[in-house]
Every structure is written in structure tokens, then in C-alpha cells.
C-alpha positions in Angstrom: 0.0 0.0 0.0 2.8 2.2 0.6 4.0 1.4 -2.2 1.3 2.3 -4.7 0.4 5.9 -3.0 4.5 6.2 -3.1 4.0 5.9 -6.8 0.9 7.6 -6.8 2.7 10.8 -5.1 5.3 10.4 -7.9 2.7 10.1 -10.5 0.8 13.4 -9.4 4.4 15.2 -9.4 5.1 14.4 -12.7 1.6 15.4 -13.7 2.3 18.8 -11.9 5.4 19.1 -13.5 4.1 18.5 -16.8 1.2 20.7 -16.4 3.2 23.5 -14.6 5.6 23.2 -18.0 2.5 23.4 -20.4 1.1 26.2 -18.5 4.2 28.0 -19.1 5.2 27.5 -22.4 0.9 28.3 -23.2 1.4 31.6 -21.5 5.3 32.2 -22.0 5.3 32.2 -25.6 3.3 35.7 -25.6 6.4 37.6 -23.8 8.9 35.5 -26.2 7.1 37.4 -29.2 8.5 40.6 -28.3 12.7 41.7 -29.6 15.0 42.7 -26.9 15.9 46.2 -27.5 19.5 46.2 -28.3 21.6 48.7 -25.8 24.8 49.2 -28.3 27.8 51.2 -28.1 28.4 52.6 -31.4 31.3 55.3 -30.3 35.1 55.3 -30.8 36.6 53.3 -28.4 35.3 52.8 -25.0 32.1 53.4 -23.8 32.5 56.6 -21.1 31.4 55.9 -17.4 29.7 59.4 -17.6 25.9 59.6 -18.4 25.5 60.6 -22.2 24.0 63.9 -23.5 20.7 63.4 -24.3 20.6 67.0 -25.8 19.2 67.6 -29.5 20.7 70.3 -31.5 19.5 72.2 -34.1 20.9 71.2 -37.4 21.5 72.7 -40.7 22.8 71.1 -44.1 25.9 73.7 -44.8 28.2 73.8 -48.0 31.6 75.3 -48.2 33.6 76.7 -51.6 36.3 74.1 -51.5 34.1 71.4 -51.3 32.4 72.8 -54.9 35.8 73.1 -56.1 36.8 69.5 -54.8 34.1 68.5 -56.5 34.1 70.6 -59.6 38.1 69.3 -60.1 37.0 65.5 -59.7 34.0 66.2 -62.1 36.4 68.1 -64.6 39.2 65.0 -64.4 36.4 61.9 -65.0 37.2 59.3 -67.2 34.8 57.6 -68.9 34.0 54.5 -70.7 32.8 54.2 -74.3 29.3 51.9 -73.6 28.4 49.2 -76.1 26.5 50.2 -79.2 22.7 49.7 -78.7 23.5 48.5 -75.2 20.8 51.0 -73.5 20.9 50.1 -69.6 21.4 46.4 -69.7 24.9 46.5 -68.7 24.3 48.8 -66.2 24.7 53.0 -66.2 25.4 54.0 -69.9 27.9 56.6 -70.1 26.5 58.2 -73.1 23.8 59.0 -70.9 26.0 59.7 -68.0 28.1 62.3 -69.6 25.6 64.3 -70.0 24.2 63.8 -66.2 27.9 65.2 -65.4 27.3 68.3 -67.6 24.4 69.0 -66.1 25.9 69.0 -62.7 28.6 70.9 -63.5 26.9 73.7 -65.4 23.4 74.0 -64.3 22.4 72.1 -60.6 23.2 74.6 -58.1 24.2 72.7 -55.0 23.5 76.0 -52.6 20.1 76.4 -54.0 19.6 72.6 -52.7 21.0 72.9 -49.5 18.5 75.7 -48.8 15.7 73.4 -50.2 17.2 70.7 -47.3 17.2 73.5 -45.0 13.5 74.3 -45.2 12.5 71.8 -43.0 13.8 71.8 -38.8 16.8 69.4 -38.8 18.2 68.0 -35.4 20.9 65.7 -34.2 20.8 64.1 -30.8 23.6 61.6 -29.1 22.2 58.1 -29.0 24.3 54.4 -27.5 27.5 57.2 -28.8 26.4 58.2 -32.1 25.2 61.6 -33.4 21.7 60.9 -34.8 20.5 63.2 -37.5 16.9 64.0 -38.4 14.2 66.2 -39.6 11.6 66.9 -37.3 8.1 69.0 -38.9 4.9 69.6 -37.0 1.7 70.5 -38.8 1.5 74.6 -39.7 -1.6 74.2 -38.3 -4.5 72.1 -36.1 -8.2 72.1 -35.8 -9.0 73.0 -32.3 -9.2 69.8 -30.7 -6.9 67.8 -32.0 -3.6 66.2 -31.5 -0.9 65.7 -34.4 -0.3 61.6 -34.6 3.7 61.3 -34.4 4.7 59.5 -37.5 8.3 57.9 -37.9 9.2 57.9 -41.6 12.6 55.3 -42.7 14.4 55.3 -45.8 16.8 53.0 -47.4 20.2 52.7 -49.6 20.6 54.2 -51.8 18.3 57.0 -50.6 18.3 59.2 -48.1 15.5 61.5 -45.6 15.5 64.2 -48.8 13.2 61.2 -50.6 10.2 62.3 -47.7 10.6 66.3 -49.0 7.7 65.9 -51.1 5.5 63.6 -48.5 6.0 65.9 -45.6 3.5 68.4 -46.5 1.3 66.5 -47.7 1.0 64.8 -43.7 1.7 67.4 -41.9 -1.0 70.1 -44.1 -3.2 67.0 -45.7 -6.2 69.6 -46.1 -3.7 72.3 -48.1 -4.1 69.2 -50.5 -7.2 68.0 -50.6 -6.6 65.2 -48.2 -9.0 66.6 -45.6 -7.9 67.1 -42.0 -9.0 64.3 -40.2 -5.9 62.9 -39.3 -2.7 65.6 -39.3 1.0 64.2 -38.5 3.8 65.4 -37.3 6.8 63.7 -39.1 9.8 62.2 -38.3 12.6 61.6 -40.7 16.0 60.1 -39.4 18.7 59.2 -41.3 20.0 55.5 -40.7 23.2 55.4 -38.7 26.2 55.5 -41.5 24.0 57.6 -43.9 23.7 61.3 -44.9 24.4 63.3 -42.1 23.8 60.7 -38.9 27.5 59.3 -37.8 28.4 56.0 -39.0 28.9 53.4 -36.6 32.5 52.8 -35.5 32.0 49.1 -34.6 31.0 46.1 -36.1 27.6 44.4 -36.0 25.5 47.4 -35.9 21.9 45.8 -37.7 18.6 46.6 -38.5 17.5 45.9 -34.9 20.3 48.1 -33.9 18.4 51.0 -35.9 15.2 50.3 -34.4 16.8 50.4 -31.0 18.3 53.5 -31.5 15.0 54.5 -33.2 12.6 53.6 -30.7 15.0 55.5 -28.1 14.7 58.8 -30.6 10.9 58.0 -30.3 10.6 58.0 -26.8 13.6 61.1 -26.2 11.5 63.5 -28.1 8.3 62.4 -26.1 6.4 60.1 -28.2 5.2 57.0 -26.4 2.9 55.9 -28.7 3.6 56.8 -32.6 2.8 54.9 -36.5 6.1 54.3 -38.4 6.1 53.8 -42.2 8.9 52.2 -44.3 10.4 51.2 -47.5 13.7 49.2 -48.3 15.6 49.2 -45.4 13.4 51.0 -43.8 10.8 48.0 -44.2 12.9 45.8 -41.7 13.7 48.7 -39.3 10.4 49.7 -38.7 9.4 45.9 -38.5 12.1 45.1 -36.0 10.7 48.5 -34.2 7.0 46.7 -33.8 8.1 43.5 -32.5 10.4 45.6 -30.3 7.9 47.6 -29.0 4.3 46.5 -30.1 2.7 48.5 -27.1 4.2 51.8 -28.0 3.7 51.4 -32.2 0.2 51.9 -32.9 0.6 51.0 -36.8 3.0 49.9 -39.4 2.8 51.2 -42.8 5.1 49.6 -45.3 5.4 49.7 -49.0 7.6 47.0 -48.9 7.7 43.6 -47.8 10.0 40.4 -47.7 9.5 37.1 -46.2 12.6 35.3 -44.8 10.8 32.1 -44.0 9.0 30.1 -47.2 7.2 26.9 -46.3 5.6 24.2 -48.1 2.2 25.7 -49.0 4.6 29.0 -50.4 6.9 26.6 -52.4 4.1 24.9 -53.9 2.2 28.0 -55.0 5.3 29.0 -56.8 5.0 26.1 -59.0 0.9 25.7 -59.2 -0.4 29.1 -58.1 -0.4 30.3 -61.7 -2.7 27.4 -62.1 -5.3 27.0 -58.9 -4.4 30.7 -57.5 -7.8 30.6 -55.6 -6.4 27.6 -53.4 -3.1 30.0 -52.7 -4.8 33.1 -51.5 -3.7 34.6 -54.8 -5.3 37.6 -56.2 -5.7 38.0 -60.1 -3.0 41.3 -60.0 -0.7 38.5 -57.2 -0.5 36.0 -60.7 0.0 38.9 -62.9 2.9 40.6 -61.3 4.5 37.1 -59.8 4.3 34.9 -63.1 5.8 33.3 -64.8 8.3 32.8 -61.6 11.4 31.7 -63.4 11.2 35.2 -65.6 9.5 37.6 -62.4 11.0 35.9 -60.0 14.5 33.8 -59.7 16.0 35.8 -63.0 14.8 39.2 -61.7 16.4 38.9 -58.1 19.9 37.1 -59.9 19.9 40.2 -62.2 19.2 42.3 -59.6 21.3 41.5 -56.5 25.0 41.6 -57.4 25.2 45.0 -55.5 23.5 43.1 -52.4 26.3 40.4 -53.2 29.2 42.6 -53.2 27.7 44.9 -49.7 27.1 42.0 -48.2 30.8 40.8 -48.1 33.3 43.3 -49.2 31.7 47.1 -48.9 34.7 48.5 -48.2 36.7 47.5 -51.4 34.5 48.6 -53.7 33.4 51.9 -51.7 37.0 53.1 -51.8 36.2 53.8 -55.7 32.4 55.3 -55.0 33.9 57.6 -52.2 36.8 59.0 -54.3 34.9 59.4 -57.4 31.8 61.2 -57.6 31.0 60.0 -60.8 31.5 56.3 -60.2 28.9 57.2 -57.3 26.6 58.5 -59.2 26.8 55.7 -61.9 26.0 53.4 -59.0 23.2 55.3 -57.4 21.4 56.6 -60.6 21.4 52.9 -61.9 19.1 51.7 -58.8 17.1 54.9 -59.8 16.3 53.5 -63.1 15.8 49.7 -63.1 14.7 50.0 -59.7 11.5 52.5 -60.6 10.7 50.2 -63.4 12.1 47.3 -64.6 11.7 48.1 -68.3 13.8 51.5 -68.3 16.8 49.2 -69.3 15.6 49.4 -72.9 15.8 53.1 -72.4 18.9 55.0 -73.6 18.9 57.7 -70.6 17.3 54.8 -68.1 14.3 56.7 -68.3 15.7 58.4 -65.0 13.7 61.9 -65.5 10.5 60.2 -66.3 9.8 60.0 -62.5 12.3 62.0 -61.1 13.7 65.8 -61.5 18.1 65.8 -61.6 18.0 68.2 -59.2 16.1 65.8 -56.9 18.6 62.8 -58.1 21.8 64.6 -57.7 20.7 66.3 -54.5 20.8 62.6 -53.2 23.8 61.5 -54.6 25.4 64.8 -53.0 24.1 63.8 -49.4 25.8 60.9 -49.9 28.9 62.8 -51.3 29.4 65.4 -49.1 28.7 63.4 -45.8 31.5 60.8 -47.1 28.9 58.2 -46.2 28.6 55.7 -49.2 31.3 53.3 -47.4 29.5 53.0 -44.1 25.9 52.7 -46.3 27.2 50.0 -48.2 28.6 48.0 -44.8 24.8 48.0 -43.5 24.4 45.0 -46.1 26.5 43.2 -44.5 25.8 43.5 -41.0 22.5 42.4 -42.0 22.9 39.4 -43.8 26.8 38.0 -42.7 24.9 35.4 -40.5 22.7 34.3 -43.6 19.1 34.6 -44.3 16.6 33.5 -41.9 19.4 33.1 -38.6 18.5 36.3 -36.8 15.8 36.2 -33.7 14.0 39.1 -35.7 13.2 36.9 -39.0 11.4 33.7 -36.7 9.2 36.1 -34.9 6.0 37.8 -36.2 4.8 41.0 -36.2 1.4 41.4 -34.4 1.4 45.4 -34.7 -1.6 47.2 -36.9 0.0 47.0 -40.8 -0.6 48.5 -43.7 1.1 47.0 -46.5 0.7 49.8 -50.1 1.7 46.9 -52.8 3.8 48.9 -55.7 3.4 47.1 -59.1 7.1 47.9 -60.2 8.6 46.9 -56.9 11.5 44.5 -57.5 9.7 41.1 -56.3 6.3 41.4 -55.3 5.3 39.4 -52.1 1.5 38.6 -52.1 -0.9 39.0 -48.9 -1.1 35.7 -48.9 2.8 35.2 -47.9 2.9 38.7 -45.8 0.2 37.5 -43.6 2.5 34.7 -42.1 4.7 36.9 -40.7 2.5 40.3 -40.5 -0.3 38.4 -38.7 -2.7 41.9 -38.5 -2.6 43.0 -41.4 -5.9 45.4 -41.5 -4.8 47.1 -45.1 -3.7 45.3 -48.1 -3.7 47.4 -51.3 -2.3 47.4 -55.3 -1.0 50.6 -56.0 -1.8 51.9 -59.4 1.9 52.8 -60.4 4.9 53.3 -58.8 8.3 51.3 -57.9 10.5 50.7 -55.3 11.4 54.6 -54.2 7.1 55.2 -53.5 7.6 58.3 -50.9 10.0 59.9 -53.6 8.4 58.6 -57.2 4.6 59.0 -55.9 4.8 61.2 -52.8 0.2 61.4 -53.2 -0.3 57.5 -53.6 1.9 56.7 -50.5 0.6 59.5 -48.2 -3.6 58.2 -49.3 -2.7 54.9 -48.1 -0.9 56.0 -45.0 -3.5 58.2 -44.5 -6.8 55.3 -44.7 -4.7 52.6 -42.9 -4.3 55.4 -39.8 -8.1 55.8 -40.5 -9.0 52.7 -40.0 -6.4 51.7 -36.6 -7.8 54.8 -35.2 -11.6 54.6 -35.7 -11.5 50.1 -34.7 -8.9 51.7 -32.4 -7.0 48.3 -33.4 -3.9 49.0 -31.5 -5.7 48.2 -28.0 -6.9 44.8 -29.2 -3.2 43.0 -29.2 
């Protein structure tokens, strides 16, 4: 008899030990869904006992002669390679075309017209884990009595820069100036990713996307904004993401217009090979088949010809950026490039890459002198590599979801299109899910009125369900 309640006893602890061990991984998982927030030290050398300054400082874009005459030498001394005949874009930036972008800057784009164009808008920087963050910072001219301007975090990517929100601003921050009604009025912030434009580059290794968000989120919460929306493309896509899964109670909506999935599983392989046939059985939408078939052509060719540059960043930035950072041509060549095949695909049959169909050469070389005049095109460049050294689908951030509010604006001439039906595995509230009409991969710069609509009805819709307070 002792015995049996001996085993008994042993029996019921085991039970209780199972059950305590369900219990917890039932109700554990929740907190495991949130990122740790990465403290860095990005400074030279060792981080200081003392307490950081947490000041912010007014900041203005400032030129000086000798830079223009640096420049105006390097411009004057290019050399340049006689393209193939009939050769368009396909091989890359065609120099024909190129020359004449370099007359053009010489001659006519007026650098110190352009810096008071950056100028117009406030511009801070602000010491964050040792690094001087830059960013622009504009509240609404005005506000119905009554009402509160949403704080809205806007991210770029390479090789852009905050000057590709100039044209977005006002229509967020003054929506009824044009026609957008004043329902919902932001106030916008634009940083510029550690190692770009005018925010200081890292000095040590491993700084990441989640890094960005960290320092980010602390930006966020420095200038007083617990709870804010942040919108992204490119890099800015991840660093926004990372910023919702590090702090899902303090982002009240994510707004991309770019998406990637990491993780593909069965049902996603297999609708590559049959959702052109049964897309109904995939989730896919007529516009998903049209944009994503055939694969081998849309797909696996697109990304190959597309992703050398990601090759070479993500292993050996800083042997090709010694080139880009002492040649402002050979920069330009490689920026404007992305400019063209990037907005559209097609442009490569094009002999000037159809570059001012969408875009202005002020606005294009104002962007590639940001990146010249800051020196920042190394430091850019080594972003791709902290980010994918480990390989794709390692890091913490790709095997966790993203339960935030998100509003996904689907570009037709984005490189790869992801459909809702793949998002929606890892972006697991997705309350907004549209085509856009036009547009590529640069949507706040190339169709500043699209992207603010469809920030403006997802922030609509999070705000009237108020969808936020149902995580």
C-alpha cells in the first residue's frame, strides 16, 4: 500500500510538472514574441562611465567653396567608358547617358540652392548608444481646435536618403492644403539610418537593422512620443518591423510599401510552381499571378539580375566603396542605376534609363550629393553586410511575427512582389492590403500622393476600430 500511493505521489508530481511546464510554455510564448531592444555602443573606443548627452541640437545642411571646387576638379578629371552600341541600360549605367548627367551637374544644378531646399525643413541631431543621430523633425502649420498631431516615424533606405520624404511631408503634416481633408494631421519624423547622410556612422561592427530600431525607438521616446505609426520602404521595411516587435505597445501601426519574407514553407513553395494554375487555393489575387508569373522570368532571373550589388555589400563594402567615395562620378553611376531599373524594370531598354520620367536631376543629384558630401557611401554600403553575414533566416527578428496594426501599399514595379497571402505569415494583422496603381520601389519619392492616401486610410482605420488596443 505504501508502495502504490508512493508511486501515486510520484505520478501526481510528474503530472504537476508537466502541467506546470504546459502552462508556461501556453502563457510564456506571448512575452517570447517581443525583440529585446538592443543597448549598443556605437562610439570610438570605450564606452565613457559618464551619463550621455541626451541633448538635441539644431541642425542645418551647410556647404563650403572648397568642397564645390573639390568636386568641380573630380568632375572636370572623369574618365569615362565608351558603352556598347545599342547597349541601352542592360549592362548597367550607360555613359552616353552619363556624360551628359555630369554636364548638367557641373553647369546648371546649383548645389547651394539645394541645400536651402534641405534647410526648409527643422533638422536635429541628438547623441544616442554614442552616435550623433540626424533628423528632420516638422509639425503641422496648423490644427483644428481639438486635436492632436499623430507622431509618425518615416525610414528610408540605400541608396536613398530622408531628402526622398521632402515631397510627402507636407502632404502629412498640411493634408487639407491638399485636398486630403484634415482628419488625421502628422507630425513627421525623418532620421537618417546610422552611416548615412548626415547621422554618424557606426564605429564598430555588427551594428543591424535591430540596432536601428533600438536607437530608433529611443529617438521616439527622447523627443516624447510614447505611442507613434512608423512607415517604411527598403531598409526601412525591416527597421520599422524590428521597431513593432520591439515595441508592439508603444507602435500603434505599421505602414510599409515593402515587404520580404525570410521564412518560405511548403504551402509557399508549392504555389510557386501551381499558383499560376489553382491561385484561388493559394490566397492569390488575379493582379498576385499577374505581377508574380511566370516565376522563373518575375522571380528567380529578376532577383539574380538584380542583386549583385546586395552580393558585393554583403561581403566586401569596403573595397568597392574606396572607388564610390573617391569618385563622384562612379557614385553617381552606382546610385542613378538603382534609380532606373529600380522605378521600373523596363527602363533598361531606355537610352537615358528613363531616369527623368519620374524624377527631377536636381532631386537625383541632390541625393547623390548627401551621400557625397557626408562621405557616407562606405558606411551605407557595410549596412548590407551586418545584416545578412549570419545568412538569411538566422537572426531572432526573422522567426518572430509581427502582431502590430500593418498596412502594406503593394507597388506594381517593386523588385519582387510578395502577395498578402505570404505577408500575412509573418505580419499576422494585417488590416490594409492594397495594389498601388503605379509606382516602384522609391514610392515616398516617385509617388509622394499615392503613399501618403494609403498612410493616410490605414491610420483611418487603426484609429476609428482603435485596433492597436486589441493586441
Amino acid at each position: 500500500e505504501f508502495c502504490s500511493s508512493l508511486v501515486g505521489i510520484m505520478l501526481l508530481e510528474v503530472f504537476l510538472v508537466l502541467g506546470t511546464l504546459l502552462l508556461y510554455f501556453l502563457f510564456s510564448k506571448k512575452k517570447e514574441e517581443t525583440l529585446p531592444f538592443k543597448d549598443g555602443w556605437w562610439g570610438r573606443g570605450q564606452k565613457p562611465v559618464t551619463k550621455e548627452d541626451s541633448s538635441i541640437r539644431p541642425f542645418k545642411v551647410e556647404t563650403t567653396e572648397e568642397e564645390l571646387s573639390d568636386l568641380f576638379r573630380r568632375l572636370d578629371q572623369a574618365r569615362f567608358t565608351e558603352p556598347l552600341e545599342n547597349s541601352c541600360f542592360h549592362y548597367g549605367m550607360n555613359s552616353v547617358h552619363l556624360r551628359k548627367v555630369v554636364s548638367y551637374w557641373k553647369n546648371q544644378f546649383n548645389w547651394k540652392k539645394q541645400v536651402e531646399v534641405l534647410n526648409k525643413y527643422p533638422q536635429f541631431k541628438t547623441k544616442i548608444q554614442g552616435i550623433d543621430i540626424h533628423f528632420v523633425h516638422v509639425k503641422p502649420p496648423r490644427l483644428p481646435e481639438g486635436q492632436a498631431a499623430k507622431p509618425l516615424l518615416m525610414v528610408h533606405g540605400w541608396p536613398g536618403s530622408f531628402y526622398e520624404f521632402y515631397k510627402i511631408i507636407p502632404l502629412l503634416t498640411d493634408p487639407a492644403s491638399h485636398g486630403l481633408g484634415d482628419e488625421h494631421i502628422f507630425e513627421v519624423i525623418c532620421p537618417s539610418i546610422p552611416g548615412y547622410g548626415f547621422s554618424e556612422a557606426p564605429h564598430k561592427k555588427d551594428f543591424n537593422s535591430v540596432s536601428a530600431a533600438s536607437v530608433f525607438y529611443e529617438l521616439m521616446l527622447r523627443l516624447g512620443f510614447n505611442e507613434f505609426y512608423t512607415q517604411g520602404g527598403d531598409w526601412g521595411w525591416l527597421i520599422c518591423t524590428n521597431l513593432a516587435q520591439i515595441a508592439p505597445n508603444h507602435v500603434k501601426g505599421l505602414h510599409l510599401n515593402m515587404v520580404s519574407v525570410s521564412k518560405l514553407g511548403l504551402p509557399q513553395l508549392l504555389s510557386v510552381l501551381l499558383g499560376r494554375y489553382f491561385p484561388g487555393l493559394f490566397g492569390f489575387q488575379d493582379e498576385d499571378v499577374r505581377r508574380m508569373f511566370p516565376f522563373l522570368k518575375k522571380g528567380l532571373y529578376r532577383i539574380l539580375s538584380e542583386s549583385g550589388y546586395a552580393h558585393i555589400q554583403a561581403t566586401k563594402p569596403d573595397t568597392v566603396g574606396c572607388g564610390l567615395n573617391d569618385s563622384p562620378v562612379g557614385l553617381a553611376a552606382y546610385i542613378l542605376e538603382k534609380f532606373s531599373s529600380w522605378t521600373d524594370m523596363e527602363f533598361h531598354n531606355l537610352e537615358d534609363g528613363g531616369l527623368e520620367r519620374k524624377f527631377s536631376l536636381d532631386d537625383l543629384l541632390t541625393n547623390i550629393m548627401i551621400y557625397w558630401v557626408s562621405g557616407c557611401i562606405v558606411s551605407s554600403m557595410r549596412f548590407y553586410k551586418e545584416n545578412l553575414q549570419k545568412g538569411i533566416g538566422t537572426q531572432k527578428h526573422e522567426k518572430l511575427t509581427v502582431q502590430v496594426p500593418t498596412g502594406i501599399a503593394s507597388f506594381p514595379n517593386e523588385i519582387l512582389h510578395i502577395p498578402q497571402a505570404w505577408a500575412k505569415n509573418k505580419y499576422t494583422n494585417i488590416v490594409s492590403f492594397h495594389f498601388m496603381p503605379r509606382g516602384g520601389h522609391f514610392a515616398a519619392f516617385e509617388e509622394p500622393e499615392l503613399l501618403a492616401k494609403d498612410i493616410l486610410q490605414f491610420v483611418d482605420k487603426v484609429e476609428k476600430e482603435q485596433l492597436w488596443k486589441k493586441k
